[in-house]
C-alpha positions as CSV (number, residue, x, y, z in Angstrom):
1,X,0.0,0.0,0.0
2,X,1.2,3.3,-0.9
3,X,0.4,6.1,1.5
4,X,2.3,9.2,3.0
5,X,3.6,10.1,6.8
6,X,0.5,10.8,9.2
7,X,-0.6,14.4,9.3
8,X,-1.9,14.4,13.0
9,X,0.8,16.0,14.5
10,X,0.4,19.8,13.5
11,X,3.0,22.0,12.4
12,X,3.6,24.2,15.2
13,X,2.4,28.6,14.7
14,X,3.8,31.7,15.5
15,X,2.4,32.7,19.0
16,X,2.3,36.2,16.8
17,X,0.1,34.9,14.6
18,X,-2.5,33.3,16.6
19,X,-2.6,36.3,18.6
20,X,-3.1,38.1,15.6
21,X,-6.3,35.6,14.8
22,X,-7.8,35.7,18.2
23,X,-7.9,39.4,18.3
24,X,-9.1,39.5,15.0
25,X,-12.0,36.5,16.1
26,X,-12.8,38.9,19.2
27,X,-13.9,41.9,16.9
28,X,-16.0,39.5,14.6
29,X,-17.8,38.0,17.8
30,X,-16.3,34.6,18.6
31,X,-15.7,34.2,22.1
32,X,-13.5,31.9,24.8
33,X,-17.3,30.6,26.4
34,X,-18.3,29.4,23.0
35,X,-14.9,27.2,22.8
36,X,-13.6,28.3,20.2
37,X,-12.6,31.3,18.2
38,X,-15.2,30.4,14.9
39,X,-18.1,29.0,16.7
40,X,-20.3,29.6,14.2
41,X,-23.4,30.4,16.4
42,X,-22.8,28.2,18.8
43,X,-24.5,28.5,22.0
44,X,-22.5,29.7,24.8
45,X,-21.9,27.2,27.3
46,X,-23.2,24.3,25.0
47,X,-21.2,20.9,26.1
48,X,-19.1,19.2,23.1
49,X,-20.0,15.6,22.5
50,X,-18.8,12.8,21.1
51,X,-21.8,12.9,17.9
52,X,-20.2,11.1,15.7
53,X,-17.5,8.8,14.0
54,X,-14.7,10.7,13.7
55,X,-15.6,13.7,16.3
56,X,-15.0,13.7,19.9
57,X,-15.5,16.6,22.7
58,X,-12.3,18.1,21.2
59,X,-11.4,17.2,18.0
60,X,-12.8,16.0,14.6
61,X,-10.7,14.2,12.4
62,X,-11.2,14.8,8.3
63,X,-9.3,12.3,5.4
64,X,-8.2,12.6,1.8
65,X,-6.3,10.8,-1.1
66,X,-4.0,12.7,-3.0
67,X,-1.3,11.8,-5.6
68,X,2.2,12.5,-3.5
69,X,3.8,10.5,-6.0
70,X,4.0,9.3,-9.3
71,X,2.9,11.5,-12.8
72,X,0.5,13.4,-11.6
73,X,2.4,14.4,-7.9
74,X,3.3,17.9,-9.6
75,X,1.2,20.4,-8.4
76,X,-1.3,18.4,-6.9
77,X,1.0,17.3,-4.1
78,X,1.1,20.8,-2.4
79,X,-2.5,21.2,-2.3
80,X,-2.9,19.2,0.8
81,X,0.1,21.7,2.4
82,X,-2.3,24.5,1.9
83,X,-4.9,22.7,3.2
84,X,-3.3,21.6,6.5
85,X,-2.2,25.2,6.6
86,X,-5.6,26.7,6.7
87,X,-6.6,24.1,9.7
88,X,-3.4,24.9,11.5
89,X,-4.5,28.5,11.8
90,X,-8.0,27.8,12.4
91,X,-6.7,25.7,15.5
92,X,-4.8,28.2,16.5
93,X,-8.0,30.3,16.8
94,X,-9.6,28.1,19.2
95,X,-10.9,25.4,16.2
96,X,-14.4,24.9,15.3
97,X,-16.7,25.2,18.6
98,X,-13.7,24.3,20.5
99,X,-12.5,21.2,18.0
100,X,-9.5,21.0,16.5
101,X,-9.7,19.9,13.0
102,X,-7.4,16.5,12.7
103,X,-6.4,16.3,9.1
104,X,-5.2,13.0,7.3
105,X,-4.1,13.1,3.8
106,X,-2.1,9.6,2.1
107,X,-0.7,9.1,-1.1
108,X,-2.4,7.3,-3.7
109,X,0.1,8.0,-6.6
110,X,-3.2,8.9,-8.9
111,X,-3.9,4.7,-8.7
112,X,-7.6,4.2,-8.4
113,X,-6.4,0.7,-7.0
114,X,-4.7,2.3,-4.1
115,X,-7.4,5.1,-4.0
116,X,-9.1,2.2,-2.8
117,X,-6.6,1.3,-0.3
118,X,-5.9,4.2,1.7
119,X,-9.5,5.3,1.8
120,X,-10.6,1.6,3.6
121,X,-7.7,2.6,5.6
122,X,-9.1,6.4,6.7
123,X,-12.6,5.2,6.5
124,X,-12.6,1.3,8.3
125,X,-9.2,2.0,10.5
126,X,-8.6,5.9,11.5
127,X,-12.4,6.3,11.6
128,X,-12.5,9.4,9.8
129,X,-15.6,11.9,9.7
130,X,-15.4,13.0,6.3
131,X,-13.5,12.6,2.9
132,X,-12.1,16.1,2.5
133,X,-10.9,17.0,-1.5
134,X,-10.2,13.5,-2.5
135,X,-8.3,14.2,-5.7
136,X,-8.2,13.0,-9.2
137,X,-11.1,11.6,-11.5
138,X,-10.4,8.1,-12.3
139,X,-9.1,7.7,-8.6
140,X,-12.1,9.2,-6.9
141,X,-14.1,7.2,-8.8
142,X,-13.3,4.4,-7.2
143,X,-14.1,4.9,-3.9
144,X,-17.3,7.4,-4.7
145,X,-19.8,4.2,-3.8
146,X,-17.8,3.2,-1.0
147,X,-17.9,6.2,0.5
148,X,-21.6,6.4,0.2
149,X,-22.8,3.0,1.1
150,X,-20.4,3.7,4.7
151,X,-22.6,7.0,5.3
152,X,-19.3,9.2,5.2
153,X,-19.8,13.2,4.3
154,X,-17.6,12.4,0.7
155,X,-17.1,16.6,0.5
156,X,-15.4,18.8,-1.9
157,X,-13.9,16.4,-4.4
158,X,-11.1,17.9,-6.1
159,X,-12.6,17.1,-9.7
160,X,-14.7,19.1,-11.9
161,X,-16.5,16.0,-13.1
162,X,-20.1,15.7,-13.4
163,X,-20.1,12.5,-11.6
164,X,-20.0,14.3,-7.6
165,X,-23.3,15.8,-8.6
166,X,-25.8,13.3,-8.2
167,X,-27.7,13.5,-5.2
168,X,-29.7,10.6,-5.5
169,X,-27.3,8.1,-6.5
170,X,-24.7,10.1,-4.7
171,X,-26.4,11.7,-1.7
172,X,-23.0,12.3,0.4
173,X,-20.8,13.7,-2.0
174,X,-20.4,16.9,-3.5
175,X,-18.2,18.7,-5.6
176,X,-16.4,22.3,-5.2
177,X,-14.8,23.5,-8.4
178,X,-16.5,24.4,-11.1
179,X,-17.3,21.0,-13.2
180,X,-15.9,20.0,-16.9
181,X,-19.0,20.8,-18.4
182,X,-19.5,24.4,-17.6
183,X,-16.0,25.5,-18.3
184,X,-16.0,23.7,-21.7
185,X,-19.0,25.9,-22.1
186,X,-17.3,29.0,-21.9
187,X,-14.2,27.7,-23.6
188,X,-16.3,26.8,-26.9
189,X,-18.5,30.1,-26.5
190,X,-15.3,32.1,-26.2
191,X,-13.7,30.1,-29.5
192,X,-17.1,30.9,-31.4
193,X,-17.6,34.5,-30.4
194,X,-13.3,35.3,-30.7
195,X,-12.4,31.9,-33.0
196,X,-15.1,31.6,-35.7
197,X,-13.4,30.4,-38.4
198,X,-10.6,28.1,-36.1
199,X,-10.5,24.7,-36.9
200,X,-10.6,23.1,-33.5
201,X,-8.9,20.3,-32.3
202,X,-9.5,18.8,-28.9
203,X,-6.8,16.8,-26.4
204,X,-8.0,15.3,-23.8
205,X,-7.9,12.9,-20.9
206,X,-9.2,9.9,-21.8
207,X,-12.1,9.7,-19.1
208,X,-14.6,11.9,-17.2
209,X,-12.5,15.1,-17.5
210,X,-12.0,14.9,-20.8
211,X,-15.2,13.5,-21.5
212,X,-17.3,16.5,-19.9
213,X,-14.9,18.9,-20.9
214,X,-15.5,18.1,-24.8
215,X,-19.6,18.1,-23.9
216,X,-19.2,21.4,-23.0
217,X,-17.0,22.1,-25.8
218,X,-19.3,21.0,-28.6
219,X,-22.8,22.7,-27.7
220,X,-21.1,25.7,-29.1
221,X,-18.7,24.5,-31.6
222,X,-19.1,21.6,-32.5
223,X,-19.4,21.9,-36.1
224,X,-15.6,23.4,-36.1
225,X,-14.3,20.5,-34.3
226,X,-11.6,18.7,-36.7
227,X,-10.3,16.1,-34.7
228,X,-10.3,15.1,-30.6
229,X,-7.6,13.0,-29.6
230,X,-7.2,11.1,-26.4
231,X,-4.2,9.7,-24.0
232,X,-4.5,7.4,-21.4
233,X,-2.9,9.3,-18.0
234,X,0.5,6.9,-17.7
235,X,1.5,6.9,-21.3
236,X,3.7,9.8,-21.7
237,X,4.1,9.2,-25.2
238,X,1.9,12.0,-27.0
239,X,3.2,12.1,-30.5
240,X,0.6,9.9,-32.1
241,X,-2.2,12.4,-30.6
242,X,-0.3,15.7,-31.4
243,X,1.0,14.4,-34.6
244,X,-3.2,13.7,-36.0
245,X,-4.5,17.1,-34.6
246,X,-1.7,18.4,-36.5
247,X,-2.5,16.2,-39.6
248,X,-6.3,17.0,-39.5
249,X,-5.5,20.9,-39.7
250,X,-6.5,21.7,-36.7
251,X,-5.2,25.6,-35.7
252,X,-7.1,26.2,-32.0
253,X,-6.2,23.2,-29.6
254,X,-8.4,23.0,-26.4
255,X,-7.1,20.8,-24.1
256,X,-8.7,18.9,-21.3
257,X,-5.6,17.5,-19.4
258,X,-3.2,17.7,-16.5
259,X,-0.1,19.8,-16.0
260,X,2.3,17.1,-17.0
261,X,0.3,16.6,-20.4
262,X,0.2,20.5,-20.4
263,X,4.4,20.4,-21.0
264,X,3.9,16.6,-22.8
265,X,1.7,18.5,-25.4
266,X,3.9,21.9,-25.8
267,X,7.1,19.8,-26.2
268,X,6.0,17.4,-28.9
269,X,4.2,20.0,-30.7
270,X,7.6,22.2,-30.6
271,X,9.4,19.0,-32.1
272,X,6.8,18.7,-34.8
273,X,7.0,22.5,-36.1
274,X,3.2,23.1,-34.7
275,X,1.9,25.9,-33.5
276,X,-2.0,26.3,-32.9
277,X,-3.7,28.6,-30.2
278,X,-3.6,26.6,-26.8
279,X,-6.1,26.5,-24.8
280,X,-5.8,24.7,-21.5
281,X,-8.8,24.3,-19.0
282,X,-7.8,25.6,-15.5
283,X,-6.4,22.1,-14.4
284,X,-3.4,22.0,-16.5
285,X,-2.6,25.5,-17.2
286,X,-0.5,26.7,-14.1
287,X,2.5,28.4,-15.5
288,X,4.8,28.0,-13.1
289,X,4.6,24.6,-12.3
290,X,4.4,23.7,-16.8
291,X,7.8,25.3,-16.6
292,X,9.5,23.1,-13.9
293,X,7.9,20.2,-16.2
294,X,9.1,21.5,-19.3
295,X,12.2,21.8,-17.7
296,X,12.8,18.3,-16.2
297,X,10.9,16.4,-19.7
298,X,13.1,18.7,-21.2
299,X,16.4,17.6,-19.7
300,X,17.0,21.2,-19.0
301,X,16.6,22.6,-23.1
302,X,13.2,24.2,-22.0
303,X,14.0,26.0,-18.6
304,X,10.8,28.0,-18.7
305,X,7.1,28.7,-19.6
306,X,8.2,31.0,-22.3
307,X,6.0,27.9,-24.5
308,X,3.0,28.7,-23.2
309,X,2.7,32.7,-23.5
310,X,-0.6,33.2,-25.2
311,X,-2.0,30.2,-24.4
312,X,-5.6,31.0,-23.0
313,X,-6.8,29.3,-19.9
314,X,-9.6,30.2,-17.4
315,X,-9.6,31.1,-13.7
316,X,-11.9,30.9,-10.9
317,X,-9.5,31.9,-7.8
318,X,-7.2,34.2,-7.3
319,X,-3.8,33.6,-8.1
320,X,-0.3,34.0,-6.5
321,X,0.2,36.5,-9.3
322,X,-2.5,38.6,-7.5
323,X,-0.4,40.1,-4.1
324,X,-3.0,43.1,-4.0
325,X,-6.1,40.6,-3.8
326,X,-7.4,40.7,0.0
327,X,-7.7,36.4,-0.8
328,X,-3.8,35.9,-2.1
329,X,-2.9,38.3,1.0
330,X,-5.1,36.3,3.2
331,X,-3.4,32.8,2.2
332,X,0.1,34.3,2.2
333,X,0.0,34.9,6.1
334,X,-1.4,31.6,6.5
335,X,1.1,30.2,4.2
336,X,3.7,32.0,6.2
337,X,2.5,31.0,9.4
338,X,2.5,27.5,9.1
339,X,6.3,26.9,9.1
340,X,5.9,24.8,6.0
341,X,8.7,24.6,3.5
342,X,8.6,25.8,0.2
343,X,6.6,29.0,-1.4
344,X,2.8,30.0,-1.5
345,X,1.5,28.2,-4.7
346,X,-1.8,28.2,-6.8
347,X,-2.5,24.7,-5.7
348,X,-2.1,26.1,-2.0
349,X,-4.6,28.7,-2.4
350,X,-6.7,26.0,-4.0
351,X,-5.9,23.4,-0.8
352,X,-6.7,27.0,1.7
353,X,-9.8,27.6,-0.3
354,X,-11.1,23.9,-0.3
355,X,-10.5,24.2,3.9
356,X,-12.2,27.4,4.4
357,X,-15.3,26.2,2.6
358,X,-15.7,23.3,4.9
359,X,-14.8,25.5,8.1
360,X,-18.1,27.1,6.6
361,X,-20.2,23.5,6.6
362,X,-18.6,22.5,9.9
363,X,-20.1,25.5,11.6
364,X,-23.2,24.7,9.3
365,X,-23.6,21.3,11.1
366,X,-23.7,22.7,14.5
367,X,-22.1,22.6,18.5
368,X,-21.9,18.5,17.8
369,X,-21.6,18.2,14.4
370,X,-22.7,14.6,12.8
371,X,-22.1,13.2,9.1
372,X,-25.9,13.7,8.4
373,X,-26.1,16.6,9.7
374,X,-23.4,18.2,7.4
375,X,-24.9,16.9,4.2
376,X,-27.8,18.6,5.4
377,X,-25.7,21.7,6.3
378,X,-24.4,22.2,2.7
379,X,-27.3,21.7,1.4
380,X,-29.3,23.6,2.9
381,X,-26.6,26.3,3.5
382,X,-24.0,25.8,0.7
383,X,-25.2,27.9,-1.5
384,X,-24.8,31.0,0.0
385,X,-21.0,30.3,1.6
386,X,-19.0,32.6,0.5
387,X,-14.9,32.9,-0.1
388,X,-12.9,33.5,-2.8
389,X,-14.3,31.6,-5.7
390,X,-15.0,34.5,-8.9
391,X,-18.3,32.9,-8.6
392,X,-21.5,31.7,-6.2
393,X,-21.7,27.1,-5.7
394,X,-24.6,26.1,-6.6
395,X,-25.9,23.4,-3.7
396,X,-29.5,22.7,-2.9
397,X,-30.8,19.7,-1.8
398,X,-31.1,18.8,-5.6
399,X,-27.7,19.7,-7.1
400,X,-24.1,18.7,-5.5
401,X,-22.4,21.4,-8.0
402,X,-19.7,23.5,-7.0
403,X,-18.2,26.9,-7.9
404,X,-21.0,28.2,-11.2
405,X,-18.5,30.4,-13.0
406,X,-15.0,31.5,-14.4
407,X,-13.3,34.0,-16.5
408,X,-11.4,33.4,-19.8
409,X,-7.8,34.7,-19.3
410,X,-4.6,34.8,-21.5
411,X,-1.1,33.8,-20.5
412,X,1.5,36.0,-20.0
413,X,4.6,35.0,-18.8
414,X,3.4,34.0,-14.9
415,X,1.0,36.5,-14.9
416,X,-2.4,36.6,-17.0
417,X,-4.6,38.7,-18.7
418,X,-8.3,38.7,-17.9
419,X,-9.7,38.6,-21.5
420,X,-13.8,38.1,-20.5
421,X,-15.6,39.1,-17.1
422,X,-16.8,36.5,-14.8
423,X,-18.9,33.8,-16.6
424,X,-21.8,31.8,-15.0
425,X,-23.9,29.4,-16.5
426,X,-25.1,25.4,-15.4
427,X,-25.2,22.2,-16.7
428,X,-27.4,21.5,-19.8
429,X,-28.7,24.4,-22.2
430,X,-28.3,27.0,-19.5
431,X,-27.2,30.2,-20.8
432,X,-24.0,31.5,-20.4
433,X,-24.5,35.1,-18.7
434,X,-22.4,37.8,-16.8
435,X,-22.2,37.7,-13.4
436,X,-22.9,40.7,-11.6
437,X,-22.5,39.7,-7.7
438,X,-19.9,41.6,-5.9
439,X,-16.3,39.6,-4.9
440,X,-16.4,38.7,-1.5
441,X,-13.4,39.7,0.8
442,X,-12.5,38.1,4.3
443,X,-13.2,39.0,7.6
444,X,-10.7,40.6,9.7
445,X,-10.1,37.1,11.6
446,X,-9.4,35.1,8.4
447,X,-12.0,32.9,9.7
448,X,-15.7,32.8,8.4
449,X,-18.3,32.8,10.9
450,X,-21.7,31.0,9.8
451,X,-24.6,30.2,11.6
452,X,-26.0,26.2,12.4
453,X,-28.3,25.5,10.1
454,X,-32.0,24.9,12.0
């Protein structure tokens, strides 16, 4: 079995920087009788109880898979730091109604078989109360009716497939970002409002990602679409695929892949004299981390993202390149305050953002919290959590679907230019329409404060 080191023993915080949360949790109401600094609405002098599996008077212990090795540990690796970041200065605040969040993450080196292994492990063994941002498509997919049949709040699935939004086959699991679908419905409006004469070509993963991703895609353009190609995640050798999207004419590549097929796709495509407009979806189009790739598949000939400047993309957080954003400045004190090696990232922000959303349902599900009772909390409260998505999630008691919305960017060195406002639309033939909702900016705390759901 492949797994990493435990996580339950936290990385120790600046006495400075709790002091700095507490005093900010004291302005924004929370309180020492409450017990804990983001009670959420707790009653004062409520006793904790053991409610649940995985909760106790003082602490409630949260899982996750995530690929720490193998192909796809770039990137994705450091999203769990970020997460365990967040929890480290919520616990520094005093927790959840006086819990500390225990957080568990093991490596499943993007191996649906030992998916399966190290979530019986957090699920029959450590007793976990939830599944926390389980990574990865074909891996979560192996454990999605496991999960479900054990009764175990499966929350925040770090896909955008269509598959953690079905609440009646599904009824404990939900996703976060926004799904495949939706964002290859902006990408194929963008290429037939901007692109109308492109001849589209299409590389993607060969499974739910690149399957809903290409949906998307082709309610708007289909009848430009040339060629779509497909690799199998493992099988480094894209040639054949770039080689026929290059052979059918195709000028406008969107692709539907992960950051290693991101530099996989630029470098075969250099060797083959072609040179199409890119565009990535949001999963494979970090910048900096497809230079360190290009750079190692390189063997050091490539030793930046110089490849990928103009390659369009889309965006739905905001970014390291983004100091002035109350969110980035936000996640770089928590980053800082953790002691953790290594610089703030995207993928941190994403791992912070994931944990501050389910600080949100936590406080949702009440002074003793159980694994019903937070399904019931996001769904009956999800919808209106807020944080620094571009754009509102859309849960009800009917729909598990994250984050609604993006913008369309363009890449510029490791920066971006924002080349549409923020998009919303659903699933389906939803329109596609401008949002006009303000962005929400943190509290003084860092902490969000949300009332138990009746």
């Amino acid at each position: 079995m492949v797994r990493s080191s435990r996580r339950l023993v936290r990385v120790p915080i600046a006495v400075l920087a709790a002091a700095t949360v507490a005093s900010g949790l004291a302005a924004c109401g929370g309180s020492d009788d409450s017990g804990g600094g983001s009670g959420g609405g707790s009653d004062a002098g409520a006793a904790n109880e053991a409610s649940d599996v995985g909760v106790t008077e003082d602490t409630v212990t949260v899982g996750a898979h995530f690929p720490l090795t193998g192909v796809a540990a770039p990137g994705y690796s450091e999203i769990p730091t970020g997460t365990q970041a967040y929890f480290d200065y919520v616990n520094a605040a005093g927790g959840v109604n006086g819990r500390t969040i225990e957080y568990e993450y093991l490596d499943d080196a993007y191996n649906p078989t030992n998916t399966s292994q190290v979530t019986n492990q957090l699920v029959l063994d450590d007793e976990i109360f939830a599944m926390l941002g389980g990574l990865g498509t074909p891996t979560h997919s192996a454990v999605i009716d496991f999960l479900n049949d054990e009764g175990v709040p499966d929350l925040f699935v770090s896909s955008g497939s269509l598959l953690w939004d079905d609440a009646e086959e599904h009824p404990t699991t939900f996703g976060w970002q926004p799904d495949y679908e939706i964002e290859g419905k902006i990408i194929g409006q963008y290429i037939k409002e901007n692109f109308p004469d492109a001849k589209v070509g299409l590389f993607l993963q060969d499974d739910d990602f690149g399957e809903n991703g290409e949906k998307g895609i082709r309610e708007y353009v289909d009848d430009q679409v040339v060629s779509a190609q497909r690799y199998t995640p493992g099988n480094t050798d894209v040639g054949p695929q770039i080689a026929a999207l290059k052979a059918a004419g195709a000028d406008f590549v969107a692709g539907f892949n992960v950051p290693s097929y991101t530099a996989l796709s630029q470098l075969t495509a250099l060797q083959l004299g072609y040179d199409p407009q890119w565009f990535y979806s949001n999963v494979g189009s970090d910048p900096a981390l497809v230079g360190s790739l290009l750079n190692n598949f390189s063997k050091g000939k490539v030793t930046d993202a110089a490849l990928l400047d103009g390659a369009l993309t889309t965006e739905y957080l905001p970014s390291v390149d983004q100091p002035d954003n109350p969110w980035t400045q936000l996640f770089q004190k928590v980053w800082d305050a953790s002691g953790q090696e290594g610089q703030l990232t995207n993928y941190r922000i994403y791992g912070m953002a994931e944990a501050y959303t389910f600080v949100q349902a936590l406080q949702a599900a009440g002074q003793n919290p159980t694994r019903e009772g937070i399904v019931d909390a996001v769904e009956q409260a999800g919808a209106d959590f807020e944080g620094p998505a571009l754009a509102p999630f859309r849960y009800s008691a009917d729909k598990h679907a994250g984050v609604g919305g993006m913008l369309v960017s363009q890449i510029t060195g490791t920066s971006s230019e924002e080349k549409t406002p923020v998009l919303t639309t659903d699933n389906g033939d939803a329109e596609i329409t401008e949002y006009d909702g303000e962005p929400s900016t943190p509290p003084s705390s860092g902490i969000p404060d949300v009332e138990p759901v009746e």
